[in-house]
C-alpha positions in Angstrom: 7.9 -11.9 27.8 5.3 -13.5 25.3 3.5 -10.3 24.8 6.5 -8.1 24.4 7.4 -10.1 21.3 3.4 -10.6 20.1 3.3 -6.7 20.5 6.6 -6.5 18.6 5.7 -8.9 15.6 2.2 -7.0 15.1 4.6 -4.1 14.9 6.2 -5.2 12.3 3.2 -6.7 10.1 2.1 -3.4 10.4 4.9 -1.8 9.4 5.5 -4.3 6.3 1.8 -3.4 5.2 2.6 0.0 5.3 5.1 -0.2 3.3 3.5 -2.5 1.1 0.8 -0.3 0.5 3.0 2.8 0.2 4.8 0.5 -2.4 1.6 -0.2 -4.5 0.8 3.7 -4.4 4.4 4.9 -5.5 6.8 2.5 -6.1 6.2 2.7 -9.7 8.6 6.4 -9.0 11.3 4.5 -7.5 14.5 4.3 -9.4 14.4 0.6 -10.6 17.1 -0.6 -8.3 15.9 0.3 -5.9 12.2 -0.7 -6.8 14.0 -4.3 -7.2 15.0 -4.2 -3.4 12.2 -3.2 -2.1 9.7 -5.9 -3.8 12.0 -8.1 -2.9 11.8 -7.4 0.5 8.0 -6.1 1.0 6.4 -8.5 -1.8 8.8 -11.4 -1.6 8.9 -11.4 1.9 13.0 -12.1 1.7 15.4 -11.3 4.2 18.1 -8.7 4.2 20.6 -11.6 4.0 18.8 -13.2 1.1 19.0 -9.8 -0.7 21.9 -9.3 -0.3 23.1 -12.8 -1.4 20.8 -13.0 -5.0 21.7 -9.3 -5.7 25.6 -9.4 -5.0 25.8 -6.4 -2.5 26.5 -6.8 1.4 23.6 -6.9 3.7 24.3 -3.4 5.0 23.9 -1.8 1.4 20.6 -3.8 0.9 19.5 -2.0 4.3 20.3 1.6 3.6 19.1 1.6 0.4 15.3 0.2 1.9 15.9 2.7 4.5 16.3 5.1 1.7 13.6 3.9 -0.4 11.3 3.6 2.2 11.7 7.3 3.7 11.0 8.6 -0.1 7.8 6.6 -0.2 6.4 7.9 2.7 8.0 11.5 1.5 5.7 10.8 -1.7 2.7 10.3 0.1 3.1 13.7 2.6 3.2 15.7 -0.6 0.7 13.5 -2.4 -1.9 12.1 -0.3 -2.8 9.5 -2.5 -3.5 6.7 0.0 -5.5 9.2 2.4 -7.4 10.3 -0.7 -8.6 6.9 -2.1 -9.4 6.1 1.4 -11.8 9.0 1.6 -13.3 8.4 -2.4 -13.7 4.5 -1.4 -15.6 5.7 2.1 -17.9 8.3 -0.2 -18.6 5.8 -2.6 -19.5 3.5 0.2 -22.2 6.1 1.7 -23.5 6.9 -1.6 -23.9 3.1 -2.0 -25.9 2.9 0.6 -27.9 6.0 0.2 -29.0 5.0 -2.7 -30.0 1.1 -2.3 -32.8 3.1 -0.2 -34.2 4.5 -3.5 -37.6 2.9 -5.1 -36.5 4.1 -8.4 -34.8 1.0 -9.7 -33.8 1.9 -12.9 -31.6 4.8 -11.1 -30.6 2.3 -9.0 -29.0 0.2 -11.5 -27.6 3.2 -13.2 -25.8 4.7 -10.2 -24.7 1.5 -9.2 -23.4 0.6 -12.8 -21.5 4.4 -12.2 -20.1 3.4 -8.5 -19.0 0.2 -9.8 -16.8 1.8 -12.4 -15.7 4.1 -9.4 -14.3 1.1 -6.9 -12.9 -0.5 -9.9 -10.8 2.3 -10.4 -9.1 2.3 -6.9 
């Protein structure tokens, strides 16, 4: 059925920008083999096969070890939050944007929005 496999290839965009996002937060705590894999993978958009072929180890090995890398991403981000957190700080930054293009003071309107810009730029 056609919508089984749309349904089944949104699934899986979603879960490569998951990843890919979990990767930008904390891949950097990765061991770097396993880093390698994984942006290989996620940011090179390469296959398990294709892995496996450049990097000289079999297909299954390539598999566990995203399967491994993956869980400890998403093990990072339960203890640390990050993503959750930025999402929050980019949302408050957004209100207080708004808030304060209300203002009629514009030279504290440049100034806070000289601050918030150095905020977004940040995350």
């Amino acid at each position: 059925d056609g919508e089984f496999i749309m349904e089944k290839n949104a699934d899986i965009l979603d879960e490569r920008l998951r990843v890919s996002e979990l990767y930008d937060y904390y891949g950097v705590l990765l061991k770097e083999g396993s880093s390698k894999l994984l942006e290989a993978y996620v940011l090179e958009d390469l296959s398990l096969s294709e892995i496996a072929e450049t990097e000289g180890i079999s297909r299954q090995g390539v598999h566990d070890n995203l399967k491994r890398s993956i869980k400890q991403l998403e093990e990072f981000d339960n203890k640390l939050g990050l993503i959750k957190k930025s999402e929050e700080i980019s949302v408050t930054l957004d209100m207080l944007k708004e808030t304060i293009s209300k203002s009629t003071d514009e030279k504290l309107k440049e100034n806070v929005r000289i601050d918030l810009d150095r905020l977004y730029n940040i995350f």
